[in-house]
C-alpha positions in Angstrom: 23.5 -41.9 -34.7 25.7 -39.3 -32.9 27.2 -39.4 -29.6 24.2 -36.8 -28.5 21.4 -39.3 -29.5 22.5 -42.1 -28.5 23.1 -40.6 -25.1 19.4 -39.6 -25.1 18.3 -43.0 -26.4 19.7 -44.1 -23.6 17.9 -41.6 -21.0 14.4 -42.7 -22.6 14.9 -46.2 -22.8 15.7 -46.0 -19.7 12.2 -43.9 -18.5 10.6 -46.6 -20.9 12.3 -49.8 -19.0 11.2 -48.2 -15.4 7.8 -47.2 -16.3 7.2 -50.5 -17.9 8.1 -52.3 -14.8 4.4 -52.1 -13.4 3.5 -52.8 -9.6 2.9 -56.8 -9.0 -0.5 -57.2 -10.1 -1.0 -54.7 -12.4 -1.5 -55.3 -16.0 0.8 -53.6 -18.1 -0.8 -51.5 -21.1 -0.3 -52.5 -24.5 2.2 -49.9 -26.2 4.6 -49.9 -28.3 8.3 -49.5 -27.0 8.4 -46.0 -26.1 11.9 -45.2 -25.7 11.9 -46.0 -29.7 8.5 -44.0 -30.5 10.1 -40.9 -28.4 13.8 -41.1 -29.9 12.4 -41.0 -33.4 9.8 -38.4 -33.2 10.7 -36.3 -31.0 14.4 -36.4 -29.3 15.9 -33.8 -32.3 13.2 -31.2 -30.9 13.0 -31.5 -27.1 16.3 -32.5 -25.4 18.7 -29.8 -23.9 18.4 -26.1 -23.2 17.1 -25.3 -26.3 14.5 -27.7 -26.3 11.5 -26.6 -28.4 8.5 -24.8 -26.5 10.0 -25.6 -23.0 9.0 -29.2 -23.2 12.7 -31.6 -22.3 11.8 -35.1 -22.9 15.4 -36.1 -21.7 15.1 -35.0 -18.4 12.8 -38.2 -16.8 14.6 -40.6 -15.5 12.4 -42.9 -13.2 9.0 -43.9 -13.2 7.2 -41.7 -10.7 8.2 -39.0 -13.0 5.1 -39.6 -15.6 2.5 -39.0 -12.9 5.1 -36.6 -11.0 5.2 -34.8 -13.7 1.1 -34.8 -14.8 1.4 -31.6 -16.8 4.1 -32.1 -18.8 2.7 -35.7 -20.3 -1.0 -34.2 -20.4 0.5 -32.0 -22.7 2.6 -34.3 -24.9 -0.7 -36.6 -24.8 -2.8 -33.5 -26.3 0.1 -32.7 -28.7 -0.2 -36.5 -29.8 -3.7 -36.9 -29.8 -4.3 -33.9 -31.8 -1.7 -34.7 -34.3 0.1 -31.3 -33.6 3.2 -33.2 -33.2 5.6 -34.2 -34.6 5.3 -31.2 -37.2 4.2 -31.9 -40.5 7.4 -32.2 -42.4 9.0 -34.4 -40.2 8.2 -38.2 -40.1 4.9 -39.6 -38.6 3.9 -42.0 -36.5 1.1 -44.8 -37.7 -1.9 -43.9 -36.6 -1.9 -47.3 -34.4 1.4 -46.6 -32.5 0.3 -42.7 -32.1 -3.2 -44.0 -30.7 -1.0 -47.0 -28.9 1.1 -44.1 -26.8 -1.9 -41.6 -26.2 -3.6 -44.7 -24.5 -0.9 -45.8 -22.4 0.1 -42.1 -21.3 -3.2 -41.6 -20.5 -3.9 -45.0 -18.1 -0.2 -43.5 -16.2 -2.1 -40.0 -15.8 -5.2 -41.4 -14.3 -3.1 -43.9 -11.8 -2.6 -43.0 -8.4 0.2 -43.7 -6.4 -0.3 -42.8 -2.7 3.2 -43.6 -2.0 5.1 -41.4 -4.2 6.1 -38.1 -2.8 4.0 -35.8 -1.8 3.3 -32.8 -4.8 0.6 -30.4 -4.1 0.7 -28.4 -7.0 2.1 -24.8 -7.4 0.5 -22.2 -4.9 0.2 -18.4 -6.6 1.2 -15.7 -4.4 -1.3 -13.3 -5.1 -2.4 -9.7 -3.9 -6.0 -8.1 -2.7 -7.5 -6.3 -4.9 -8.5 -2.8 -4.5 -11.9 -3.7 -2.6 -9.8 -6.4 -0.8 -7.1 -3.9 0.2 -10.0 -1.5 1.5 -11.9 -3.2 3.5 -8.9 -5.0 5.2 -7.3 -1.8 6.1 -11.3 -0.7 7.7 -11.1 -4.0 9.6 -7.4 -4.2 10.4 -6.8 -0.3 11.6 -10.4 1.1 11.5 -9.5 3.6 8.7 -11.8 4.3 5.6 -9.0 4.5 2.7 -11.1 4.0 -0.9 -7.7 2.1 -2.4 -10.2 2.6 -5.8 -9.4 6.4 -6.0 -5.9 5.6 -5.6 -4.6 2.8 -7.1 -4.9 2.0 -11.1 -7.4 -0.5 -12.4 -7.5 -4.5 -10.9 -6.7 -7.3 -13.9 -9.9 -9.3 -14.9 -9.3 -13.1 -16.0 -13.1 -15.0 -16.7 -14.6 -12.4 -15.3 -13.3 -11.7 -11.9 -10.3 -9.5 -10.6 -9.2 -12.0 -7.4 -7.9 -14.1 -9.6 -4.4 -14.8 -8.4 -3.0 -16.1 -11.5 -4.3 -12.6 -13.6 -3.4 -10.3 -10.7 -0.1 -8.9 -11.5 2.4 -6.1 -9.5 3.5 -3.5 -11.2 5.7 -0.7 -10.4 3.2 1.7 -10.4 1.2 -0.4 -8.2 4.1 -0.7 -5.9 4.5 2.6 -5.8 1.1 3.4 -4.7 1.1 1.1 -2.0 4.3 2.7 -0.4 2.7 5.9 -0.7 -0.8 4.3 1.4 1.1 3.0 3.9 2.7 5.6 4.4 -0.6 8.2 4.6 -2.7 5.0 6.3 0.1 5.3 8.8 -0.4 9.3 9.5 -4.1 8.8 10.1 -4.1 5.8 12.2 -1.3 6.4 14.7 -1.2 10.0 16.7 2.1 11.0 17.0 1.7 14.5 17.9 -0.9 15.4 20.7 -1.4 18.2 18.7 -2.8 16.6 15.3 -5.5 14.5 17.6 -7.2 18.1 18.3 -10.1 19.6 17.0 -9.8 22.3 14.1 -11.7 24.8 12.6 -10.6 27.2 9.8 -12.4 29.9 8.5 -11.6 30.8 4.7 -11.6 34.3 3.7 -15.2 34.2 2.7 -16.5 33.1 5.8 -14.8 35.6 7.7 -16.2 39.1 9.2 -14.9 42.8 8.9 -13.1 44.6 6.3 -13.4 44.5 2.7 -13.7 41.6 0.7 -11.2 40.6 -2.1 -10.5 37.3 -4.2 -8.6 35.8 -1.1 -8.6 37.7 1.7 -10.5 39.8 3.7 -8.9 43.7 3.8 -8.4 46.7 6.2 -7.0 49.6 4.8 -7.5 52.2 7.6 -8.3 50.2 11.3 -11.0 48.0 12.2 -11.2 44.1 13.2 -11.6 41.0 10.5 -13.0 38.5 13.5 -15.1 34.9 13.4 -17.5 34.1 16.5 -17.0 30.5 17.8 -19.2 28.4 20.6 -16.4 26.6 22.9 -17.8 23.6 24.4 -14.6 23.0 26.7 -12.6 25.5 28.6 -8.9 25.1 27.7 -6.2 26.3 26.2 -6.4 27.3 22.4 -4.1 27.9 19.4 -5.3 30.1 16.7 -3.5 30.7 13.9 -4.0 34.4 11.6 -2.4 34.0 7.5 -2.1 37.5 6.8 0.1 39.7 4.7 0.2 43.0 4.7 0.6 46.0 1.5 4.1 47.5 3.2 4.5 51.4 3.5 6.5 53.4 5.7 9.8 52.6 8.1 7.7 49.9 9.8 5.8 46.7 8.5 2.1 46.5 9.0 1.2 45.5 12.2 -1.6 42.9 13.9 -3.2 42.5 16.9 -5.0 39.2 18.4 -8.0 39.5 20.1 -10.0 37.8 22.1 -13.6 39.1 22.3 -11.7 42.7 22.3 -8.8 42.5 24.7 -5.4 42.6 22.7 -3.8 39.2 23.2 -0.6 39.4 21.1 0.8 41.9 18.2 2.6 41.0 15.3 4.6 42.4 13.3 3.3 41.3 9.3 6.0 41.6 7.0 4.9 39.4 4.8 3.8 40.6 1.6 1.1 39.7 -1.2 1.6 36.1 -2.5 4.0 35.1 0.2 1.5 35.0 3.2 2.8 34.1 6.2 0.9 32.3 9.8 0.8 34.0 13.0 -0.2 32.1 16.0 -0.9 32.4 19.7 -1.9 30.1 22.6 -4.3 31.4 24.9 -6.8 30.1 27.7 -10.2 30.4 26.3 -13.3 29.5 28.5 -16.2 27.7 27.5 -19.1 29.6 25.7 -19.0 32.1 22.1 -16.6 34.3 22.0 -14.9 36.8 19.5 -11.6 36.0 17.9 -10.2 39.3 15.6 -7.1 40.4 14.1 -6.9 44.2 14.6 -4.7 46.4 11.6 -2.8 48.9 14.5 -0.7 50.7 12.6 -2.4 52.5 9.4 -0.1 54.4 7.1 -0.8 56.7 4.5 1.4 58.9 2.2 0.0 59.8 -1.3 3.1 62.4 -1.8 5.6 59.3 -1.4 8.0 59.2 -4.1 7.7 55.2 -5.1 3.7 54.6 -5.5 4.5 51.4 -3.8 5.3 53.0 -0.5 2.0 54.9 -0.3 -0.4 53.3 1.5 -0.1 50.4 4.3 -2.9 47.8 4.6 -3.4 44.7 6.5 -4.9 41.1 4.3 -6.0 38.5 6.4 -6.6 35.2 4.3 -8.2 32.4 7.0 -8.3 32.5 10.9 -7.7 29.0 12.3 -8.8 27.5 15.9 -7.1 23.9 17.3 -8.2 23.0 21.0 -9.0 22.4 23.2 -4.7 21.0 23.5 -4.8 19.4 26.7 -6.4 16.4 25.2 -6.1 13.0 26.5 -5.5 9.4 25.0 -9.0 8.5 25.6 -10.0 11.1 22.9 -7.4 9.7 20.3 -8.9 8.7 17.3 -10.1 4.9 17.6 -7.9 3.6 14.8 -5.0 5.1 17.9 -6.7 3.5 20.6 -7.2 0.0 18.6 -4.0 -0.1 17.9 -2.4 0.6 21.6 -5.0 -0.8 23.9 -2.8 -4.4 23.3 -0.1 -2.7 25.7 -2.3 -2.4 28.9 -1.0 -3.4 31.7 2.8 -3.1 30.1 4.7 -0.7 31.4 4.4 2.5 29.2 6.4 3.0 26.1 8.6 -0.2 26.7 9.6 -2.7 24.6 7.1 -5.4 26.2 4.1 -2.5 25.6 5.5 -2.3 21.6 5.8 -6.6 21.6 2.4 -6.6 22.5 1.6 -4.2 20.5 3.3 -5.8 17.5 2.1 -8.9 18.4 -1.8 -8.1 17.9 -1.2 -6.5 15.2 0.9 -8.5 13.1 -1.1 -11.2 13.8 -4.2 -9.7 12.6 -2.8 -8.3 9.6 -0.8 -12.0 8.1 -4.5 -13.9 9.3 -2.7 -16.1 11.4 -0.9 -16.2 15.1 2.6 -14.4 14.2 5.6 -16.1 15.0 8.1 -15.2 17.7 10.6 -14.3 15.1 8.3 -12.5 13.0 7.2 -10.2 15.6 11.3 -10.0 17.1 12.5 -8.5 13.4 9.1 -5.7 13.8 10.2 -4.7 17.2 13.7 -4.5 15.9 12.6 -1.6 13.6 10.5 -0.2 16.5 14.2 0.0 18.6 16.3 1.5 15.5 13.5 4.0 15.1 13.5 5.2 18.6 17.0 4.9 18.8 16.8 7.4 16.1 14.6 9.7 17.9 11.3 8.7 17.0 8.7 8.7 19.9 7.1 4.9 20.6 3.9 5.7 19.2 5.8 7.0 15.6 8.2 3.7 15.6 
């Protein structure tokens, strides 16, 4: 025997000596000496690094580490009562000492020792799933995000797909989650007055005036392309022209805004054809329907011009936009906004106690549990390095 085996020898006659020395009381099972059935059939396969399949016999070295270690010796059990080891061309056990072993590992399984230390098995970190990561984000933030339109297919294990053992993380899964946040952020928190307005675009179809093309409604002459609108609120407006214009002459084409016929603004449209530009104007608008227009002022037309490209000037108007009323106030954020920021009432406004609050509720809500105090301190430290950077509070 070399040096190597009779080192192991060693280690598992000492495992059998330990677990042979049986509580007072207790009636040890009839086996035959394990450190001897272990070193001849199956020491040259599992001791070491390389140990076949995983499984190191020469690791155990007290008692507590048969039902310590209840997987391990389940499987060796199975392997033994099976007769799937030791392999077929290497020397077998009788069929008494084999039966002998499986018995005796099996009475140490089924023992329990309330005084050993304490294992409670492994816990999987696992994931939502895409109907999981929808409706928490609908209960967390008040947002409707379908996760299923955006993320790839769930792993199924027995028939379910909240299995935390199946459910895996992929990079591409990864990736899609960054980009949700990230879009689930935009929607939930206002940080521009401005994108907390109302809007209403009109496509080229839908508008009035002119002559119709593929994309955009034409004047080639004068005349108005205009939408009619009911304003419920008076207030000041922003309405925004994409136009182009077919250029002609020492001067580009030129637009006026109107606003149920009284010239507003003009603008000059150098744009041309498939590089439209947006035009826009604030103005006060009072409640009622009233006519918005863009107006082509300044028709040229030249058929003697040398370059048949600088013959004829003509105004394109693609979509007229409307956002407004713009003096709009908290209380008409969306309510994913006002969720979020009613935790900071009473704080002094956008302060670090109004963001801890904030942090606080939210964070709390979204790990199931009260957060801790150093949890929420590393969130508010992002909140400071983002407005440090520039950010407003509601965008850090």
């Amino acid at each position: 025997m070399n040096a190597r085996s009779v080192a192991t020898a060693g280690t598992l006659l000492t495992l059998f000596l330990l677990v042979s020395d049986m509580r007072a009381g207790e009636r040890p099972a009839a086996a035959p000496p394990l450190a001897e059935f272990l070193e001849r059939h199956c020491a040259d396969c599992h001791q070491g690094d390389t140990a076949e399949g995983g499984v190191r016999l020469d690791t155990y070295h007290e008692a507590a580490d048969v039902s310590g270690d209840p997987e391990t010796w389940e499987r060796v059990s199975r392997m033994l009562r099976g007769r799937q080891m030791p392999p077929e061309d290497a020397e077998q056990p009788s069929a008494e000492d084999r039966q002998a072993v499986v018995t005796w590992l099996d009475e140490q399984l089924r023992r329990i020792d309330c005084d050993g230390p304490v294992r409670p098995g492994r816990v999987t970190v696992r994931r939502l799933n895409r109907a999981e990561y929808t409706n928490t984000i609908r209960d967390l933030l008040g947002i409707e995000y379908q996760a299923s339109e955006g993320f790839p297919a769930d792993d199924v294990g027995y028939g379910f797909d909240n299995i935390g053992d199946v459910l895996t993380l992929p990079p591409l899964l990864m990736e899609k989650y960054l980009d949700a946040a990230s879009e689930i952020a935009d929607r939930a928190v206002v940080t521009d007055p401005l994108e907390a307005v109302a809007r209403r675009a009109w496509a080229a179809d839908e508008l009035r005036g002119g002559s119709g093309g593929a994309d955009a409604r034409y004047l080639a002459s004068s005349g108005e392309i205009h939408v009619s609108r009911e304003f419920a609120d008076a207030g000041q407006y922003v309405v925004r022209i994409r136009a182009y214009g077919d250029q002609a002459g020492d001067e580009p084409a030129r637009m006026e805004l109107r606003l149920d016929g009284r010239g507003i603004k003009t603008f000059d449209v150098a744009a041309v054809a498939g590089e439209p530009a947006e035009y826009e104007a604030k103005l006060a608008i009072d409640a009622g329907t009233h006519r918005i227009a863009a107006a082509f002022i300044n028709d040229y037309y030249n058929p003697q011009a040398a370059s048949p490209n600088q013959r004829d000037r003509n105004l394109a108007v693609q979509q007229i936009e409307v956002l407004g009323p713009l003096d709009i106030t908290p209380d008409k954020y969306p309510g994913s906004h006002r969720r979020i920021f009613a935790a900071a009432e009473g704080q002094p406004p956008s302060s670090p106690e109004a963001a801890r609050k904030i942090l606080e509720r939210l964070a709390s809500h979204a790990y199931r549990r009260p957060a801790a105090a150093d949890e929420i301190e590393r969130l508010v430290r992002l909140w400071r390095a983002a407005t440090a950077g520039g950010e407003s509070f509601e965008s850090g």
